[in-house]
C-alpha positions as CSV (number, residue, x, y, z in Angstrom):
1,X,131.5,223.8,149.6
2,X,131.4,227.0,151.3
3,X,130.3,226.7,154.9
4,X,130.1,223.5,156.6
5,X,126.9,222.1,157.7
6,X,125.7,220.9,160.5
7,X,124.2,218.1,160.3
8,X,122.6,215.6,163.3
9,X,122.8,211.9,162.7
10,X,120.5,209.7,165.5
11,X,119.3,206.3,166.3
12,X,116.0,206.6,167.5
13,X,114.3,203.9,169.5
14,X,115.8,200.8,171.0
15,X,118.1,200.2,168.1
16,X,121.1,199.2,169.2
17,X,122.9,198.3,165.8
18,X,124.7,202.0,164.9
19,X,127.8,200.9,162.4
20,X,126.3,202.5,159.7
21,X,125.3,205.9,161.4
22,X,129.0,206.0,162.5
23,X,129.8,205.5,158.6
24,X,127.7,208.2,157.6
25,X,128.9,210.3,160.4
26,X,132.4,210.2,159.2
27,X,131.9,210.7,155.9
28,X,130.1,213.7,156.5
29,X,132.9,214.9,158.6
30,X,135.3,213.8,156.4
31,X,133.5,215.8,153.6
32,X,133.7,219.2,156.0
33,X,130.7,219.0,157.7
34,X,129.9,219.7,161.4
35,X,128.3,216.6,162.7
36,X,126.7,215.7,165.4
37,X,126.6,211.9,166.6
38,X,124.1,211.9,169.2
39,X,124.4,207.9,170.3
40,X,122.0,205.3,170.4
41,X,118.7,204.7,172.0
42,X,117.9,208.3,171.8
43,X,113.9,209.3,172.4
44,X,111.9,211.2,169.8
45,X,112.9,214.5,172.0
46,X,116.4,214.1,172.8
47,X,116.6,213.9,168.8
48,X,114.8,217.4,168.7
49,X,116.4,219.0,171.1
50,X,119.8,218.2,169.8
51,X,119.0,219.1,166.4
52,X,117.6,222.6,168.5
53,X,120.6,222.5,170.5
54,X,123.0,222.5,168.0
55,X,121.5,224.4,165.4
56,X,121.7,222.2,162.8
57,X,120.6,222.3,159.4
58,X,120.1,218.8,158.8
59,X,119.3,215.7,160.2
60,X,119.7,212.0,159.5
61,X,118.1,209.1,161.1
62,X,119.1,205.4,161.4
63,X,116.5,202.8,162.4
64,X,117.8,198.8,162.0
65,X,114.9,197.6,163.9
66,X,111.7,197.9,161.8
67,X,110.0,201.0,164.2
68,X,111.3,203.9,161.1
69,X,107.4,203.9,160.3
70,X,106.8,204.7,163.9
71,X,109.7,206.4,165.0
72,X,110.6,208.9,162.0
73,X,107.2,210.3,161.4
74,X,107.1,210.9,165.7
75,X,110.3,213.0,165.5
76,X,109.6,214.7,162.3
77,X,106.1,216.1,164.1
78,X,108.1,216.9,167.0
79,X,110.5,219.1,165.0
80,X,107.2,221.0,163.5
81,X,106.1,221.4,166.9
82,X,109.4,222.6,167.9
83,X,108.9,225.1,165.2
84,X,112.2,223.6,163.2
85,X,109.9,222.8,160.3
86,X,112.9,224.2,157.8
87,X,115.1,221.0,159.2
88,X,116.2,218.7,156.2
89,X,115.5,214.9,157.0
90,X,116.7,212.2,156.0
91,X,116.9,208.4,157.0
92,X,118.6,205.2,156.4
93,X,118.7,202.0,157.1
94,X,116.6,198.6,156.6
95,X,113.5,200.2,155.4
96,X,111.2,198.4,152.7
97,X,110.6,200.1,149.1
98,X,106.7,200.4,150.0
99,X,107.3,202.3,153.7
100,X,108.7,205.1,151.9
101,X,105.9,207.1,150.2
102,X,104.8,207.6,153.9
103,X,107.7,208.3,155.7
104,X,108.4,210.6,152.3
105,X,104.4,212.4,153.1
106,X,105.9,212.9,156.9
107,X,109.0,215.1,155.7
108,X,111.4,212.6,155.2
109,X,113.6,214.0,152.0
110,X,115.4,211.0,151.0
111,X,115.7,207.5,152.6
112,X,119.0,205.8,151.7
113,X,119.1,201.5,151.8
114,X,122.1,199.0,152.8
115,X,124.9,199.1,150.1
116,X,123.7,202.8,149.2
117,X,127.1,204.3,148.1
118,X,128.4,207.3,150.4
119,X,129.2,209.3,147.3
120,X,125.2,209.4,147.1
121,X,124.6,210.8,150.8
122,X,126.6,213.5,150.0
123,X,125.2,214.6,146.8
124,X,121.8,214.7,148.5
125,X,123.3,216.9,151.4
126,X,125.2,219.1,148.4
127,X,121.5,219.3,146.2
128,X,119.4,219.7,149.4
129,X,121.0,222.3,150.4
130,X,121.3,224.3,147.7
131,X,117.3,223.6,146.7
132,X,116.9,224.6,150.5
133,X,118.8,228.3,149.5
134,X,117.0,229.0,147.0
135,X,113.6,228.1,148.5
136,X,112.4,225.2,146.9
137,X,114.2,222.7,149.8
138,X,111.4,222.1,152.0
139,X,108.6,221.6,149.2
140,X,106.7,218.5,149.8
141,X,107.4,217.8,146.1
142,X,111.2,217.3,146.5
143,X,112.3,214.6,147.6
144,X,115.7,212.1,146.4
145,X,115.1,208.9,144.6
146,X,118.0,206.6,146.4
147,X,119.6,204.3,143.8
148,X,120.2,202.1,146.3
């Protein structure tokens, strides 16, 4: 790895279950990567503004609670809106098989399950990235089939 990247991790909603999103935070530290933990119970708009904020080039979100087909699609408009349509996204957590093709049709470029190995989080940030420098990162197309 070159550069680090930085990379927001956020619990939208009322979730207030956050181990994993402190796992996935670390090992994207541990890996050399600037992360930002941003807490939990964050709106759709403190999530944008911190990805803003800190400039970051990617950002992951954790939802526990069943609102991901509510809540990731609402922040992934509000980054369009806030013109940070060239943000990576990505989300984890208890999130059925058949809710992905739409969270996948909102911008969401990979959605990792429960027992997902950590080695695969990282190879998605490592192949995102460098499909995203050479142009081809934010195609609708793209997206990463979790084995998980």
């Amino acid at each position: 790895m070159e550069q680090p990247l930085r990379i927001v991790v956020a619990k939208p909603g009322l979730d207030g279950h956050d181990r994993g999103a402190k796992v996935v935070a670390r090992v994207l530290r541990d890996a050399g990567h600037e992360v930002i933990y941003t807490g939990l119970r964050r709106t759709s708009q403190q999530i944008v503004d911190a990805v803003r904020d800190e400039d970051a080039r990617f950002l992951g979100l954790s939802s526990l609670s069943g609102a991901h087909s509510h809540l990731f699609p609402q922040v992934c408009t509000k980054l369009v809106e806030a013109g940070l349509h060239d943000v990576i996204v990505f989300g984890g957590g208890i999130i059925p098989d058949e809710d992905r093709p739409a969270l996948y049709d909102v911008g969401i470029r990979a959605v990792f399950g429960p027992g997902t190995p950590t080695s695969e989080i990282l190879d998605f940030i490592q192949q995102a990235a460098a499909k995203d420098d050479a142009g081809v990162g934010q195609s609708s197309d793209w997206r990463w089939e979790s084995s998980a």
